[in-house]
C-alpha positions as CSV (number, residue, x, y, z in Angstrom):
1,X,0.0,0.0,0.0
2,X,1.1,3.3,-1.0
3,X,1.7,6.2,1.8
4,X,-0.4,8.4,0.1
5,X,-3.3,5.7,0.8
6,X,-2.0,5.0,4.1
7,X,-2.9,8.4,5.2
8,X,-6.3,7.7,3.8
9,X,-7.0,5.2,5.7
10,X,-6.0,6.5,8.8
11,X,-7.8,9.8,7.8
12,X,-11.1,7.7,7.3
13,X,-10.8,5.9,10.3
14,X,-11.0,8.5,12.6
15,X,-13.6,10.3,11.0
16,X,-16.0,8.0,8.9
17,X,-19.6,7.3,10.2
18,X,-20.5,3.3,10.4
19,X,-21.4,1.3,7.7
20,X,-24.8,0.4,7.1
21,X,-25.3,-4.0,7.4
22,X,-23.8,-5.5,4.8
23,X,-27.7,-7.4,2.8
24,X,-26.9,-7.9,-1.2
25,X,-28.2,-4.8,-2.9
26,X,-27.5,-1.2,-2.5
27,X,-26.2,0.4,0.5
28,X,-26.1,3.9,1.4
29,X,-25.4,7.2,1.5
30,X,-22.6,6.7,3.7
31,X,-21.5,10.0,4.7
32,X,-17.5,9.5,4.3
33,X,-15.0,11.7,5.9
34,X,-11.9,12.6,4.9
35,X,-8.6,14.4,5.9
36,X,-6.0,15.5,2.8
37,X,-3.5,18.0,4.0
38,X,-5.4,18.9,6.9
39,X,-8.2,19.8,5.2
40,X,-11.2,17.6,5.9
41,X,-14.5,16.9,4.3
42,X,-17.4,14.4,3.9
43,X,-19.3,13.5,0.6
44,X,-21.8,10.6,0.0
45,X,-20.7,7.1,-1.0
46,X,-23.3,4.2,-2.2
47,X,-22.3,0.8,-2.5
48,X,-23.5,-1.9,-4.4
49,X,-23.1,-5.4,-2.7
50,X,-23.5,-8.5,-5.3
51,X,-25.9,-11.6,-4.9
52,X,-24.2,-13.6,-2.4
53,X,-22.3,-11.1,-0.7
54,X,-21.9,-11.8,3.2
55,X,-19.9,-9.5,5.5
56,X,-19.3,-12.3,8.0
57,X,-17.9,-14.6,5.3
58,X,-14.5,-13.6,6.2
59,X,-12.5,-16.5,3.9
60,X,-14.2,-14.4,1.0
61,X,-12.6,-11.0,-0.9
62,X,-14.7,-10.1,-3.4
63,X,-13.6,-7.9,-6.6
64,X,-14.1,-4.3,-6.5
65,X,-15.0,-1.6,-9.2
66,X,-15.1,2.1,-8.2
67,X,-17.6,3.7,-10.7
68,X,-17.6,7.9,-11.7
69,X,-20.4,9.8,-13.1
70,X,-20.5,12.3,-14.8
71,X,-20.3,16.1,-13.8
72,X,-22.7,17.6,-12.5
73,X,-24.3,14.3,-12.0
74,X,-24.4,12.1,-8.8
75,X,-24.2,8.9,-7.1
76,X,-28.0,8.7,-7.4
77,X,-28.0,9.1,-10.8
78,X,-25.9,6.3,-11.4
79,X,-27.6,3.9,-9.3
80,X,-31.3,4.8,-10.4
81,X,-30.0,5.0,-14.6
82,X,-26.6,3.0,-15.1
83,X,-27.8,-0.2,-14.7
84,X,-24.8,-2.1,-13.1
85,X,-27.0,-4.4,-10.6
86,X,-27.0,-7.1,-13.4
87,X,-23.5,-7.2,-14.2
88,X,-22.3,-7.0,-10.6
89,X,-24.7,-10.0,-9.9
90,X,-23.2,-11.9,-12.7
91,X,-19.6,-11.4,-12.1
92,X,-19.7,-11.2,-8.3
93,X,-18.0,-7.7,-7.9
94,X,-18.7,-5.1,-5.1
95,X,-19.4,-1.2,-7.0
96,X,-18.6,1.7,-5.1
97,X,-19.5,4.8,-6.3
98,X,-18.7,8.1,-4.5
99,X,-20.7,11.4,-5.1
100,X,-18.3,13.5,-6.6
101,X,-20.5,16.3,-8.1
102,X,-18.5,18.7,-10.4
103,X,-15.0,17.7,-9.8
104,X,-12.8,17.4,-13.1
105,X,-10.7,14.9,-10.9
106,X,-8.0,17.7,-10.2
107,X,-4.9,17.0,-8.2
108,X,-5.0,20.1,-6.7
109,X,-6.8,23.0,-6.3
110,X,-5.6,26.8,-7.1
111,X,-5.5,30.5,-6.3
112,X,-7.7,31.1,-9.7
113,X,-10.0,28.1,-8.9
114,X,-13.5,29.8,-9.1
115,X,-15.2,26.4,-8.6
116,X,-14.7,24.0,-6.5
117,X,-16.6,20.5,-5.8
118,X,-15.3,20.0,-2.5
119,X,-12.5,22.0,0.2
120,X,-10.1,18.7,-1.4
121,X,-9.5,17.9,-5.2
122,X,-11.5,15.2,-6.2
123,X,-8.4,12.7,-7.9
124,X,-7.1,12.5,-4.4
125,X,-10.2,11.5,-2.7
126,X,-10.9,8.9,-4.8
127,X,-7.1,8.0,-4.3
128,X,-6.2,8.4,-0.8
129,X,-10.0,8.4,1.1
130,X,-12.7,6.2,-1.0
131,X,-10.5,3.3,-2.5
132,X,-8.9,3.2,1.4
133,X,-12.8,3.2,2.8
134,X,-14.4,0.6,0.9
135,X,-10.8,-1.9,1.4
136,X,-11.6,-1.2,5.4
137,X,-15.2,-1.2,5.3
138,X,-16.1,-4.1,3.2
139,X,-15.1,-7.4,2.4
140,X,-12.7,-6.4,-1.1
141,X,-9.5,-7.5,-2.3
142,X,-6.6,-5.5,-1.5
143,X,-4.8,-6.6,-4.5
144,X,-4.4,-4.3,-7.8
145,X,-5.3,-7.6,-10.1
146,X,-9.0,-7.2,-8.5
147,X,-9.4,-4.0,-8.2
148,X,-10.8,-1.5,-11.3
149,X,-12.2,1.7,-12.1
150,X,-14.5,3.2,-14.6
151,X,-16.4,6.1,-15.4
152,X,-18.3,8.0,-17.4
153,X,-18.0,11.4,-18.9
154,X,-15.8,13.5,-16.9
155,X,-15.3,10.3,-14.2
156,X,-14.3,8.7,-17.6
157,X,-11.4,11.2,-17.4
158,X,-11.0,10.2,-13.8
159,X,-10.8,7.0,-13.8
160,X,-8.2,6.9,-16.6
161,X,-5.7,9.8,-14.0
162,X,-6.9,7.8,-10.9
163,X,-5.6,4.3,-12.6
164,X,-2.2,6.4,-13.8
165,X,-1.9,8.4,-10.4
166,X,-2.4,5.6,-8.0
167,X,-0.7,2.1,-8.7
168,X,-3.8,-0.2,-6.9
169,X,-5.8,-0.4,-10.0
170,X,-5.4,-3.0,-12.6
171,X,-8.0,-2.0,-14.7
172,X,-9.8,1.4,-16.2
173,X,-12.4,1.8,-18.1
174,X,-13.2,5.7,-19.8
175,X,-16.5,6.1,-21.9
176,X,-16.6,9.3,-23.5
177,X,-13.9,10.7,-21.4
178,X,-12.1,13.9,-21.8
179,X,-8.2,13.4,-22.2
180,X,-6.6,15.7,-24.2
181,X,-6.9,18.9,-22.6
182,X,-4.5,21.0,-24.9
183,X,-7.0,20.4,-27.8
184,X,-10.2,21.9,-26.3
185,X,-11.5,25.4,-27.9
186,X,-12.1,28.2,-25.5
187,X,-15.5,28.0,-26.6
188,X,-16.7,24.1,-25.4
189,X,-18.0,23.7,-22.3
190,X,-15.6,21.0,-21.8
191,X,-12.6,24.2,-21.6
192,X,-14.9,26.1,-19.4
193,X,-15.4,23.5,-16.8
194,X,-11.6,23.0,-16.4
195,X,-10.5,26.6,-16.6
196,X,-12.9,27.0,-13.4
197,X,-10.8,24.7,-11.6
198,X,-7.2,25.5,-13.1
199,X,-7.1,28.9,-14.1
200,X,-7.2,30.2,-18.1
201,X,-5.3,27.9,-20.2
202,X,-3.2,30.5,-21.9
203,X,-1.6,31.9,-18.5
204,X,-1.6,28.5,-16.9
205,X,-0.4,26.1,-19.6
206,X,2.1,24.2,-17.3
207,X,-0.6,23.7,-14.9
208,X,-3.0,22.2,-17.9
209,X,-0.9,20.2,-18.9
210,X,0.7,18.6,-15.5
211,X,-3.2,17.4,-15.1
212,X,-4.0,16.1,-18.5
213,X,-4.4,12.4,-19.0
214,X,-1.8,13.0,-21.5
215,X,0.9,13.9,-19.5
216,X,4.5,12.2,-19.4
217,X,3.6,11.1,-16.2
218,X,0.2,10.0,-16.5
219,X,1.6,7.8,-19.5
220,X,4.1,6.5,-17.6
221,X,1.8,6.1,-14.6
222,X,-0.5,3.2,-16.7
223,X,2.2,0.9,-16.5
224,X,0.4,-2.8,-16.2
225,X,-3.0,-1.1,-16.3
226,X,-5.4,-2.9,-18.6
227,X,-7.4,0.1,-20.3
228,X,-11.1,-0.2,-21.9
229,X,-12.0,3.2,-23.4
230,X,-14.9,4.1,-25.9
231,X,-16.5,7.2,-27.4
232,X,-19.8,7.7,-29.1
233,X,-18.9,9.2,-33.2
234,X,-21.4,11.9,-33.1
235,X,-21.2,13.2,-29.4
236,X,-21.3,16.7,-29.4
237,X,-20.1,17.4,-25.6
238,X,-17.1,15.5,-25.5
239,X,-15.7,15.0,-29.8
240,X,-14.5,11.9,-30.4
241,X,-10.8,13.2,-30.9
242,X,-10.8,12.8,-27.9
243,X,-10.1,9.1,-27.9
244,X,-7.7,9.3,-31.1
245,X,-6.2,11.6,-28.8
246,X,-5.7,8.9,-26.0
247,X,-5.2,6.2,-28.4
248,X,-2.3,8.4,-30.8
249,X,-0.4,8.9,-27.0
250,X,-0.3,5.0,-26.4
251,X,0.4,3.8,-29.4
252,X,3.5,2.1,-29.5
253,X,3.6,1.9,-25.6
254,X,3.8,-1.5,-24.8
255,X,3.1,-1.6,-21.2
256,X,-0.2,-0.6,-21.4
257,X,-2.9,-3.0,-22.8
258,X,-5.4,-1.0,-24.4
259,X,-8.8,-1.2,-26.4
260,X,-10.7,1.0,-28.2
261,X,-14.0,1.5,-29.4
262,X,-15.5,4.3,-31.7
263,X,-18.9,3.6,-31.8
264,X,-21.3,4.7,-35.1
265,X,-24.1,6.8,-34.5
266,X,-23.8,7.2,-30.5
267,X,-24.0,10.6,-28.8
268,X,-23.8,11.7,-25.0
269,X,-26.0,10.0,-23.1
270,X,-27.5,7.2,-21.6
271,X,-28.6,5.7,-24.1
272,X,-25.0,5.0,-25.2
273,X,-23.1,4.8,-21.7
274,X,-25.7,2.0,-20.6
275,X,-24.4,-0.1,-23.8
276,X,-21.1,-0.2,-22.7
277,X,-20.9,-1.2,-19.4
278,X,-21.5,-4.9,-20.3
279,X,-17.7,-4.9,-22.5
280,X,-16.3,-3.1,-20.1
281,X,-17.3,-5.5,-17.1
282,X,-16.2,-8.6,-19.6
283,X,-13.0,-7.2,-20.0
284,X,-12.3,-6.0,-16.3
285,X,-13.2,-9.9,-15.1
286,X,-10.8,-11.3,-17.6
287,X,-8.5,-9.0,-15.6
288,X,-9.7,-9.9,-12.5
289,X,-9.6,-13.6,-13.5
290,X,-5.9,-13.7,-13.8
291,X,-5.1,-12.5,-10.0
292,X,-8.1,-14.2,-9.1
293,X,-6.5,-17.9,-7.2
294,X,-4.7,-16.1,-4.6
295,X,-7.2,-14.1,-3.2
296,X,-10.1,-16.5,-2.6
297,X,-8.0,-18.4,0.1
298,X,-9.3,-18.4,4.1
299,X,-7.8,-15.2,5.5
């Protein structure tokens, strides 16, 4: 375990409220708390707990997937629209999803930040508070070959920087995610919402590009991370260059395993994002499968 997540955990475990009982189904809010720097705060965290699921069965760690919305959208949202109940029935995985309301997953936050989601930048919650919370809380693997993270929208962005910036997740999955943050016009929303949080693009360029997925070090930082990302053709909030721009970056990089998927006729919305979760939950078991042996034995 990292120090960065070490801190986490402590942080959590002075200052998170108890766990609801641990029945299959959906559980929560949980009202999680968090210290980063000193600075503390408490969002909302819903859990998804599989068929099967028992917290006294202590020989059993089960999978886990932390799953983003999209901004402005919420833990709610995904629960009541992204249809994941099925999936995480079938492959016996544990979904956490924290409410992370209008974060663009920043690292940090600045003097020229005019809006913020919370008093702590939302990559380093997920990081060094949630991922910590759920390992504690509930019966999870600990191990980076069954652990993942996908999202959608802007938490398709964050769960590509979490999988780079943290090292405990073997698998990321983006649907119409924003990486390239050097392309973006001044005059998309998708600029707008990230110049709120780092400052105008022309006087802050360093700091743009230090938090774009396309980043030296984020590149670097996917080392051994299997990566599922897709993009609807016609979506006109995110464009699709987008993911050429992610795919062009990794091309000849050998340590990540990545796939792709431009898909014909498929905008922003629901209607597409609740198509992809089924690939994406095939590929992140085959992941899963491979560290799979160790984990299952008594504790």
């Amino acid at each position: 375990m990292t120090d960065a997540l070490l801190v986490g955990l402590l942080a959590t475990l002075l200052g998170a409220e108890e766990p609801p009982s641990a029945r299959a189904g959906w559980t929560g809010p949980i009202g999680v708390t968090g210290t980063l720097d000193g600075v503390s705060a408490t969002h909302d965290l819903i859990v998804y707990l599989p068929r099967g699921y028992a917290e006294h069965d202590q020989a059993r760690r089960w999978p886990l997937v932390i799953a983003l919305h999209g901004w402005k959208h919420s833990a709610a949202m995904m629960r009541e629209r992204g249809g994941l109940e099925a999936l995480a029935d079938r492959y016996g995985i544990v979904v956490g999803v924290p409410d992370m309301g209008t974060t663009v997953y920043e690292r940090g936050l600045y003097p020229e930040t005019r809006r913020a989601w919370s008093r702590v930048p939302g990559l380093r919650w997920i990081g060094e508070v949630i991922l910590p919370y759920l390992r504690q809380h509930f019966a999870v693997s600990a191990e980076r070959a069954r652990t993942a993270i996908i999202g959608y929208s802007t938490g398709g962005r964050g769960a590509v920087l979490a999988a780079a910036a943290y090292p405990e997740f073997a698998f990321a999955g983006s649907v119409s995610g924003t990486f390239d943050l050097m392309r973006l016009s001044p005059r998309e929303g998708e600029y707008r919402i990230h110049a709120a949080v780092f400052g105008a693009r022309a006087r802050f360029p360093e700091r743009w590009r230090r938090e774009d997925v396309l980043s030296p070090d984020n590149l670097a930082g996917l080392r051994g991370v299997r990566l599922y990302a897709a993009h609807g053709e016609i979506d006109k909030s995110v464009k699709s260059d987008q993911l050429r721009a992610l795919q062009e970056a990794l091309a000849g990089r050998e340590h990540v395993e990545a796939t792709f998927e431009l898909t014909p006729r498929a905008a922003h919305d629901w209607a597409y994002w609740r198509t992809q979760w089924a690939p994406i939950f095939a590929a992140l078991d085959r992941t899963f499968s491979r560290g799979q042996a160790r984990d299952d034995r008594p504790h």
